[in-house]
C-alpha positions in Angstrom: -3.3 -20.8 21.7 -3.4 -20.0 18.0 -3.5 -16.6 17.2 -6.4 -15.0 15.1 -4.8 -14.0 11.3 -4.3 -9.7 10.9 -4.6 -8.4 7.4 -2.0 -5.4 7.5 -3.3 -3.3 4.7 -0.6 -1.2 2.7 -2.7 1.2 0.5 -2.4 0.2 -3.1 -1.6 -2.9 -2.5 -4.8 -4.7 -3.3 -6.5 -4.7 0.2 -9.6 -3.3 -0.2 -10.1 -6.5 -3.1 -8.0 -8.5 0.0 -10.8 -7.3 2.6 -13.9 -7.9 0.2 -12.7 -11.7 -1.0 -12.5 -12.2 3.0 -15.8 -10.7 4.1 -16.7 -14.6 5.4 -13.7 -15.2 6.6 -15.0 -14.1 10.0 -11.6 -15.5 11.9 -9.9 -12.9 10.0 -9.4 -9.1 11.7 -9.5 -6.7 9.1 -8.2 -3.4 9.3 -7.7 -0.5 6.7 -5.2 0.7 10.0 -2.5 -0.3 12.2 -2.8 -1.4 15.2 -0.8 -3.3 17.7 -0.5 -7.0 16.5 0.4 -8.9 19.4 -2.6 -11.0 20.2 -2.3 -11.3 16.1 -0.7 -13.2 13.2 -0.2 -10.5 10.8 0.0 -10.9 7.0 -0.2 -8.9 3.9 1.0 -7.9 1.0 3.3 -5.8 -1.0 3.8 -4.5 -4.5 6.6 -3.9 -6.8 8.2 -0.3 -5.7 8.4 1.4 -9.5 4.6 0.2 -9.8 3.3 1.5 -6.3 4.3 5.0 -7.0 2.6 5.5 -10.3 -0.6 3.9 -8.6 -0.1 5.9 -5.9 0.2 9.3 -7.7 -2.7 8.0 -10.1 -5.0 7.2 -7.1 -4.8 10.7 -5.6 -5.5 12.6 -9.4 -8.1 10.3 -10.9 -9.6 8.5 -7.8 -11.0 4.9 -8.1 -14.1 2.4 -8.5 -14.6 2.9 -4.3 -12.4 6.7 -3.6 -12.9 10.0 -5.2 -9.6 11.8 -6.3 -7.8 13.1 -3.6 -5.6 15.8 -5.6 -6.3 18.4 -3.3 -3.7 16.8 -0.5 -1.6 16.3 -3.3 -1.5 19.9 -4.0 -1.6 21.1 -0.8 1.9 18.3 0.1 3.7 19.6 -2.5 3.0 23.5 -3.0 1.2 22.4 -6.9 3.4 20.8 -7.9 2.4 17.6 -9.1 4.5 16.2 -11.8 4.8 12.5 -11.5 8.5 13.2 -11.1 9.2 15.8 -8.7 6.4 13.9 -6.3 8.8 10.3 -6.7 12.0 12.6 -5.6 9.6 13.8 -2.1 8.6 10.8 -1.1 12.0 8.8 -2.2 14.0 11.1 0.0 11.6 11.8 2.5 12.8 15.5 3.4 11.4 17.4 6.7 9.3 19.7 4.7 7.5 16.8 2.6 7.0 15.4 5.7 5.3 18.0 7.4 3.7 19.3 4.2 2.3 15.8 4.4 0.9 15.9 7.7 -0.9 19.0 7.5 -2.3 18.1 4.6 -4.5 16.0 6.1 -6.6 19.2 6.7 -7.5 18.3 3.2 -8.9 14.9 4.0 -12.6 13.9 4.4 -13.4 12.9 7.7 -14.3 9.5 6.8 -10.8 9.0 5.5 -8.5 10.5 8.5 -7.8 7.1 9.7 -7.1 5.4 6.5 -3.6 4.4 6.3 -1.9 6.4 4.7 -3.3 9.5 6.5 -2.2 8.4 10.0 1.4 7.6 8.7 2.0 10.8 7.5 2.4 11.9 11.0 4.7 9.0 12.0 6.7 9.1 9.0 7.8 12.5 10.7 10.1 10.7 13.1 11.9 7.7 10.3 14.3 8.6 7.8 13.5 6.5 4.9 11.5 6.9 2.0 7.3 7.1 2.7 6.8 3.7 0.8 9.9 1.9 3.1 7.8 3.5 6.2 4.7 2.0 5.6 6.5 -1.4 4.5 8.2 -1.5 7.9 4.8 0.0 10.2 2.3 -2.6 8.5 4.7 -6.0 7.3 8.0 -5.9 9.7 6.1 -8.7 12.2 4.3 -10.1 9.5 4.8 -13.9 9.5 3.2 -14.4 5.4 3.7 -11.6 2.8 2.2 -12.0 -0.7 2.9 -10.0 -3.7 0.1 -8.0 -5.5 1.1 -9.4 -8.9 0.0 -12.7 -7.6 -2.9 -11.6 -5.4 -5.6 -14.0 -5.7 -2.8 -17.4 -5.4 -1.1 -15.6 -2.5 -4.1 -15.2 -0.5 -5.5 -18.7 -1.1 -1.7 -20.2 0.0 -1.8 -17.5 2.6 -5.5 -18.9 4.1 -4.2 -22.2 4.3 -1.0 -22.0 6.3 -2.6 -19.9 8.1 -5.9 -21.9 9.0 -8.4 -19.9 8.0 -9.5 -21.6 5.0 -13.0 -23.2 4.0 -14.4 -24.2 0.5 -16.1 -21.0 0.7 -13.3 -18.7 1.4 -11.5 -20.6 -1.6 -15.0 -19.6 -3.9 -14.8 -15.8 -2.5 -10.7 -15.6 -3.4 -11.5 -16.9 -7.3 -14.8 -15.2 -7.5 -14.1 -11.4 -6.1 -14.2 -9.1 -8.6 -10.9 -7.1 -9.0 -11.7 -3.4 -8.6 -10.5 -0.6 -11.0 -8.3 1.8 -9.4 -7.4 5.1 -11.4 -6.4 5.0 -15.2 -4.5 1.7 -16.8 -1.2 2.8 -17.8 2.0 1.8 -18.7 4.0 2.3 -15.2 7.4 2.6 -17.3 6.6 5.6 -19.6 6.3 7.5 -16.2 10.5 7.2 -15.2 13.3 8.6 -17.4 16.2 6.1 -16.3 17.7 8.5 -13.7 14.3 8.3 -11.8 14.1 4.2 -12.1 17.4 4.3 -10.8 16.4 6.6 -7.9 13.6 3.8 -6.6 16.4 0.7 -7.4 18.6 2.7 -5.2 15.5 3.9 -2.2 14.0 0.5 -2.1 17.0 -1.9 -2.7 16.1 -4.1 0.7 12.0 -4.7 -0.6 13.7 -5.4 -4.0 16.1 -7.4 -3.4 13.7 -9.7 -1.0 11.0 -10.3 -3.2 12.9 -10.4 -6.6 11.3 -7.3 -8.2 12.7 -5.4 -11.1 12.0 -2.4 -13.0 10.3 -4.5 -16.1 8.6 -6.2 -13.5 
């Protein structure tokens, strides 16, 4: 028996333009959370490390198209301090008191967004030493039998649909016509590392790197 495709959703990653090119894709289970995959054929998609965290910390401050600004969690992880820099050195090394901080920040949270992804793995993250980013890599993708790259989105998901059989002429008109959606500021990623801090995300994420042949000038 086939199993039905999973869309693993890593936050900033492109999944919430993922979930609206596949709204009739019906076959497809889509979730903004885990869950257990077994009677599943996971997939999803991941995004070069230097760019994730500067989308990351831009998504909490300024918000997007489809999510207010969340800077109040930030503030409340990281005791106010919210420099790009010293935020990249918390979640890199993961230390117990980000990770708590982390959790209870979720105090902070709407309602509506307490099971969003990113929310729920602040509590698991508690119990894995690696960095946050590595954490949700391994909780979302590590059964995932096709992973596509956000800098590729739309030709990842359309080669993802077919090997995974889901699909259609009309799925193939929803992945080229699905507006992309505007998520915080547009910046230049790089102007946000000094070359000790690029360094420090070569080093953290040297396994995601390595495997899908990103580098810092992307």
């Amino acid at each position: 028996m086939v199993k039905p495709p999973f869309f693993a959703h890593i936050p900033k990653c492109g999944g919430t333009w993922v979930a609206r090119a596949l709204t009739r894709a019906i076959t497809v289970v889509v979730r903004d959370t885990h869950m257990p995959t077994t009677d599943y054929a996971v997939f999803g998609f991941v995004r070069n490390p230097w760019v994730w965290y500067v989308s990351w910390y831009n998504f909490h401050l300024h918000g997007s198209d489809v999510v207010p600004p969340r800077s109040e969690a930030f503030r409340a992880t990281f005791r106010n301090q919210v420099a790009f820099e010293d935020i990249l050195r918390k979640y890199c090394t993961g230390d117990a008191d980000t990770k708590k901080r982390m959790a209870n920040a979720t105090c902070y949270a709407e309602p509506q967004f307490l099971q969003v992804s990113h929310y729920r793995f602040a509590f698991s993250w508690l119990d894995h030493d690696v960095s946050f980013f590595e954490h949700l890599y391994d909780s979302y993708l590590g059964s995932a039998e096709h992973v596509g790259k956000h800098e590729n989105l739309r030709g990842d998901l359309l080669d993802i649909a077919k090997r995974m059989g889901f699909w259609s002429p009309e799925v193939e008109h929803d992945i080229a016509n699905t507006p992309p959606i505007q998520v915080g500021k547009k910046v230049d990623y790089r102007t946000y590392y000094t070359d000790e801090t690029a360094q420090l995300v070569a080093d953290t994420h040297k396994r995601i790197i390595d495997l899908y042949g990103y580098t810092f000038e992307g």
